[in-house]
C-alpha positions, -999 to 999 in steps of 0.1 A, spaced: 625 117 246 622 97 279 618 64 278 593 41 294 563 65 291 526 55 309 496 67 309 481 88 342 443 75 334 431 93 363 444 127 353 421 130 320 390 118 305 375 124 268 341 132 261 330 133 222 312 163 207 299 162 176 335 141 167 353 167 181 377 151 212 374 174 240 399 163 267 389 179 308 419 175 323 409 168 353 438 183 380 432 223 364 390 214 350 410 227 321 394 215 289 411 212 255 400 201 219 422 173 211 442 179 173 452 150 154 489 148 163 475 149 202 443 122 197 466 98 185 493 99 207 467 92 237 453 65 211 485 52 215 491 54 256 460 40 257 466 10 235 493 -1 254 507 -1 288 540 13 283 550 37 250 593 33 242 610 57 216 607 31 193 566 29 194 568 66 188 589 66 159 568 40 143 536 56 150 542 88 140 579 89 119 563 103 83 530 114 95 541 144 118 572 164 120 593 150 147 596 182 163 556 187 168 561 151 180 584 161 206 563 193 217 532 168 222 549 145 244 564 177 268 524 191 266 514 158 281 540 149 303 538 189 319 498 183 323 510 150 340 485 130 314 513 108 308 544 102 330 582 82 329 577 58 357 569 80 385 534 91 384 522 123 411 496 108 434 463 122 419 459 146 452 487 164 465 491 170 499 469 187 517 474 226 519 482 237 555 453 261 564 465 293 581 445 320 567 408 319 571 397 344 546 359 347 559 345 366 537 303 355 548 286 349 579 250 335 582 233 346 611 205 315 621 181 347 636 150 325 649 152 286 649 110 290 647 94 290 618 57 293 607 59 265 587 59 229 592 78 214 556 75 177 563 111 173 547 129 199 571 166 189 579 170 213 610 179 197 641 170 228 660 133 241 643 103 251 660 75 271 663 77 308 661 67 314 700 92 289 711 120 299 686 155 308 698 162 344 684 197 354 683 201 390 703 215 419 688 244 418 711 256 386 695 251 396 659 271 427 664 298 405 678 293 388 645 299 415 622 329 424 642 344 390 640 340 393 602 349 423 600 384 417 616 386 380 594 378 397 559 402 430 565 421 426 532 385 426 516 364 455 500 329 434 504 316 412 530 284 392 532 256 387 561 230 362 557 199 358 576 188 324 583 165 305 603 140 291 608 118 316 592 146 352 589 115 373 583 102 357 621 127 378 634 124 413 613 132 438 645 169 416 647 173 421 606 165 457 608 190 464 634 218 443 620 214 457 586 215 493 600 244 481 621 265 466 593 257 497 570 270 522 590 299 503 604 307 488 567 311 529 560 329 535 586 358 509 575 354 514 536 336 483 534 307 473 515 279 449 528 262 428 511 225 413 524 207 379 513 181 360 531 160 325 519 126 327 532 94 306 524 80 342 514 47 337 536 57 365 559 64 392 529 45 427 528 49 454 506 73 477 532 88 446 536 100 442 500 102 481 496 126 476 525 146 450 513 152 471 474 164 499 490 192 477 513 194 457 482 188 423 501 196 392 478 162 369 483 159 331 473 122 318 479 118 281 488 90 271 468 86 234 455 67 242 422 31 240 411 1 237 437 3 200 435 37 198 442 40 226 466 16 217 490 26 182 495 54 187 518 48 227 522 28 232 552 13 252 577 16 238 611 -19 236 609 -13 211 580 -25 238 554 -10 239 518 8 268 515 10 274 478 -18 298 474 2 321 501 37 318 489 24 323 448 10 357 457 40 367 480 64 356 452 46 377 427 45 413 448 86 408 455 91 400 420 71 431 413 90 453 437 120 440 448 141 459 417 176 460 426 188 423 431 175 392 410 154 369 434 155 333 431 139 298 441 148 273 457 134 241 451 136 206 472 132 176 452 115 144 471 100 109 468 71 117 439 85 148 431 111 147 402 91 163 374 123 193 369 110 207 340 76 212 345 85 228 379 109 252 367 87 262 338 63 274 364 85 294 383 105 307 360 78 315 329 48 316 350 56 329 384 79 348 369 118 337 391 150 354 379 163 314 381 154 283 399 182 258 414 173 221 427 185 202 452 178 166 452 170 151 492 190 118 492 206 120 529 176 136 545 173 123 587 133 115 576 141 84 553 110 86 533 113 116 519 149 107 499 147 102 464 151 64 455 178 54 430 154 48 403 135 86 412 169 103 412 187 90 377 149 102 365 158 137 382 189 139 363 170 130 328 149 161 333 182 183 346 193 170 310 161 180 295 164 217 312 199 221 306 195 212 267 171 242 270 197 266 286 219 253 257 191 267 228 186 296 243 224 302 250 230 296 213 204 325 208 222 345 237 196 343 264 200 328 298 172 303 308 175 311 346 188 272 351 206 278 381 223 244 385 234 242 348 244 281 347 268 271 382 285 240 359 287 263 332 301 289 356 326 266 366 337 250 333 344 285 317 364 298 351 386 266 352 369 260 390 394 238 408 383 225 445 402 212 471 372 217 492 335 210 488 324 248 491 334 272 515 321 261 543 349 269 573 370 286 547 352 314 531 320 309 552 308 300 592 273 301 605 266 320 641 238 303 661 219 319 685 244 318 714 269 328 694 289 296 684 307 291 652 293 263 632 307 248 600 275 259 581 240 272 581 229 237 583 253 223 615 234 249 635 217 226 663 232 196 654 257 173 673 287 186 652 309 205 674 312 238 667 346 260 659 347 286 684 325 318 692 317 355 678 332 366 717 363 341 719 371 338 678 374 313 653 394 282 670 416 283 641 436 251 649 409 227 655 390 244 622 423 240 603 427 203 614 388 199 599 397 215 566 432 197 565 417 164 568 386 172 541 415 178 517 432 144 520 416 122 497 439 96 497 424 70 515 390 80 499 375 70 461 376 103 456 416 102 450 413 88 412 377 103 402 374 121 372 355 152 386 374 154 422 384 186 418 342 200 411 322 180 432 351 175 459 335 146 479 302 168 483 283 187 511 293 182 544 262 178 559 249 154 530 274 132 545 270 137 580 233 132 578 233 100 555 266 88 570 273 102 603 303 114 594 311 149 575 341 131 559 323 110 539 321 109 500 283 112 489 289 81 470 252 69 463 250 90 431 289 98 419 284 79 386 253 102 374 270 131 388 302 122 365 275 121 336 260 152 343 299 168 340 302 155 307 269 164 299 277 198 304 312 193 288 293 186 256 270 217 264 297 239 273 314 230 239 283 234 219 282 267 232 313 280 229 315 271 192 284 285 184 285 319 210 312 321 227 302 358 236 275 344 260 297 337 287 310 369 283 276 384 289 259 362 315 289 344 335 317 374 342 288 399 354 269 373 374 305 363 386 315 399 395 283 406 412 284 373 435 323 376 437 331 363 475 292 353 485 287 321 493 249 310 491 229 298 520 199 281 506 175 267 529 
């Protein structure tokens, strides 16, 4: 065996189920259950800093054959959980980007809304009558441009955003007829979603959007209460009332794609379960997802320290539920704990943060190619336009750079390769700078991955089948869509 052995700490990480070890090792999100041979051999590179023949043979010489003794030691050293004296830096270099396989466009149709949400990150909103709609012209440039980026693909993906998308219905109509018959013409197929605060909705409108099969997310904040607190009118109305009734006709007609909400967690509102039991049992939402506002540009709307570690108790609470009723083979609708389920049983592995400027861009109105749907109208430059193209070297430098985390904490975290520094515009708006780690709340999001380590395990011991049934088809279905949540 080689001599001089050490242990790569940053490489792997043990989290206890039940007194099963579980190891995630962390460069594949791979995750093992440790036998006794293997746990005691990282007992033993963890009990000292350097392991020598001779500490082998006296650990184990009597108690395991020296041939399964040998195999363990090649296991670890391949997975680079232990090495000789010449560890692999825990990021390899980053991948030159020369293939942009854009696979989803969101088109930012109207920057007005009819709404006035007090917590509302865009840099560009306004009222409907003085809203910016994009022309058809430069959408169907848009659909070319993708069309010509994703030509190895059989599906593409065109997201309406705004804004309020349902502002701008003429535009949606035209692009989706557009993109239908073009998408033919090419053997493609085209896929539609849209996130709207639901107050526009009629019943054409959601007979129109079954039979294009649109994918819909509904921002909507919870119970009356909650809702109306932050979800206005611009006349300062709560709109709660509105948006329940709306929700309720789509969910009753829209039957050929599972709608969604979309809910914003602020200062005073962290009560997860309760909310998501009303949209999901009461209103009646396929699944609900959360996103905490900790970086917002209004500074009294971000969830304090104290108010966000209470946030992640009740995403504990709710995902203990999606355990139970996994274990019974139902699914919840927990969208954040189904994605880190998702993830866990696919072996997700990021070198980026999503796939924003990779699999995704955003068009603005004039055309410009912005990293996301939320860069549109802000000071971040943008990466070329739907006439000119993609500016593929400055976009590759962007990408480049996001990989190297070197210089960054992120080089020896546990859970680089999930959370991946987080979202770019998190960054950008609580640090200026789209390079920045979200580090205000990386210890509770390394508790929530071994919280759903230990769910994930549970699961798979006691119906392993319901993976099967509820991650590969949502998996197929979504394969290549990136979602653009308001």
């Amino acid at each position: 065996m080689p001599s001089g052995l050490r242990l790569t700490p940053h490489n792997s990480h043990e989290v206890s189920v039940d007194g099963r070890r579980i190891l995630f090792h962390v460069p594949t999100t791979s995750l093992f259950e440790l036998d006794a041979l293997a746990a005691d051999m990282l007992d033993l590179f963890r009990q000292q800093p350097e392991v020598s023949e001779t500490d082998v043979r006296r650990r184990f010489d009597g108690r395991h054959p020296p041939e399964r003794v040998l195999e363990t030691l090649e296991e670890l050293l391949d997975l680079e959980i232990i090495h000789n004296g010449r560890p692999r830096p825990a990021n390899h270099p980053p991948v030159a980007v020369a293939n942009y396989p854009i696979s989803t466009l969101v088109l930012n149709v109207n920057t007005g809304c009819n709404l006035s949400c007090t917590y509302c990150y865009k840099e560009d909103l306004t009222t409907p009558d003085r809203g910016q709609r994009m022309a058809f012209e430069t959408a169907a440039q848009s659909f070319e441009l993708l069309l010509a980026e994703a030509k190895e693909r059989k599906r593409v993906n065109l997201v309406f955003f705004g804004g309020e998308p349902l502002s701008n219905m003429p535009l949606i109509r035209q692009v989706i007829d557009h993109a239908e018959r073009r998408g033919a013409e090419v053997g493609k197929t085209v896929d539609f979603s849209l996130t709207t605060n639901a107050t526009l909705l009629t019943e054409e409108l959601v007979e129109y959007f079954s039979a294009h099969r649109v994918g819909i997310t509904v921002s909507m904040d919870g119970p009356k209460a909650l809702h109306d607190r932050n979800r206005k009118t611009i006349g300062g109305k709560g709109t709660y009332d509105v948006v329940a009734k709306k929700a309720r006709m789509l969910l009753a007609g829209h039957k050929t794609r599972p709608v969604g909400a979309r809910v914003t967690l602020t200062r005073g509102t962290t009560d997860v379960v309760t909310i998501h039991r009303h949209l999901r049992d009461e209103i009646g939402f396929f699944e609900v997802g959360f996103a905490p506002v900790t970086a917002g540009d209004i500074g009294t709307f971000n969830l304090g320290e104290d108010e966000l570690a209470e946030v992640f108790c009740g995403m504990k609470a709710l995902g203990l539920e999606y355990r139970d009723e996994a274990l019974a083979g139902r699914n919840n609708g927990f969208a954040n704990m189904h994605q880190l389920m998702t993830d866990l049983a696919e072996g997700t592995r990021k070198s980026l943060p999503c796939g924003a400027g990779l699999g995704m861009l955003a068009v603005d109105k004039d055309g410009g190619l912005n990293l996301c749907h939320r860069f549109t109208g802000s000071s971040l430059p943008t990466f070329g336009n739907v006439t000119d193209g993609i500016d593929k070297p400055r976009l590759g430098a962007f990408l480049e750079e996001a990989q190297d985390r070197s210089a960054r904490p992120c080089a020896t975290c546990r859970i680089r390769n999930l959370c991946s520094g987080g979202c770019y515009h998190e960054r950008y708006a609580r640090y200026g700078d789209p390079m920045h780690p979200v580090a205000h709340y990386c210890e509770l999001m390394r508790d929530w991955i071994d919280f759903g380590i230990d769910v994930y395990t549970r699961i798979m011991a006691g119906n392993p089948g319901f993976f099967e049934r509820h991650v590969a088809p949502r998996r197929a279905r979504d394969e290549g869509m990136q979602r653009a949540m308001a």
